[in-house]
C-alpha positions in Angstrom: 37.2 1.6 -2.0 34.7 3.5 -3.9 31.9 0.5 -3.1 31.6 1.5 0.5 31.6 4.9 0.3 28.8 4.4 -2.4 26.8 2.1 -0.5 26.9 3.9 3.1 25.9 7.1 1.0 22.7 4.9 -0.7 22.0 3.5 3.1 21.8 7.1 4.5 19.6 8.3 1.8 17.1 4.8 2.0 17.4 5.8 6.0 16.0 9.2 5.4 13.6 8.5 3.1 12.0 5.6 5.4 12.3 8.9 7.6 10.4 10.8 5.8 7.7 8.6 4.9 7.1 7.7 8.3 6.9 11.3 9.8 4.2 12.0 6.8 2.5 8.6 8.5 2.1 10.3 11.8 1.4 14.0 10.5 -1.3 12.4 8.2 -2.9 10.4 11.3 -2.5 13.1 13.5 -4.4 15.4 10.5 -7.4 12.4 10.6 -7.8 12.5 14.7 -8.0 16.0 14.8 -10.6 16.0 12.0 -12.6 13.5 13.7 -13.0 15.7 16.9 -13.5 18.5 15.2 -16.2 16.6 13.1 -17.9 15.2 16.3 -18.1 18.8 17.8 -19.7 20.2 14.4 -22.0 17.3 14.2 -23.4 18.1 17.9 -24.0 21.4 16.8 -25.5 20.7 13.8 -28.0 18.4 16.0 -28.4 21.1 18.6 -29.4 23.3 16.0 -31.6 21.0 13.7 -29.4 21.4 10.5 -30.6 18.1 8.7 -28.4 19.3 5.5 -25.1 20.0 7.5 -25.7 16.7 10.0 -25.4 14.4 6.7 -22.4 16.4 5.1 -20.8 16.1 8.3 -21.5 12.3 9.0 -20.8 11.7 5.1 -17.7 13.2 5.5 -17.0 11.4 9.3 -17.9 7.9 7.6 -15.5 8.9 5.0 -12.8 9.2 7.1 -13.5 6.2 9.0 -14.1 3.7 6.1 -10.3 5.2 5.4 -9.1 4.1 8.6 -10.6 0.4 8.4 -9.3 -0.1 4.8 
């Protein structure tokens, strides 16, 4: 009797854990997106105001993000 008790209790913690790796999935992605807009709003300013040394640490870091996302 002890098997299924045992098992169900391994199936429950393998369920949450699946869980919990997928919700760090979507909080990590969501974490990216938001970067990327924030990236594209910092890189406009940097244009508008003719910062060549913050325009490449921005787009550095933007094709970071993106060669990420294609990997």
């Amino acid at each position: 009797m002890e098997w299924p008790s045992f098992y169900s209790n391994a199936y429950g913690t393998n369920n949450q854990m699946v869980t919990g790796l997928l919700s760090e999935m979507v909080i990590d992605e969501q974490m990216r997106l938001y970067r990327k807009r924030t990236l594209y709003q910092e890189i406009d300013e940097a244009l508008a105001n003719k910062d060549k040394e913050v325009f490449l640490r921005l787009t550095d870091e933007l094709k970071e993000i993106m060669s990420y996302e294609q990997a």
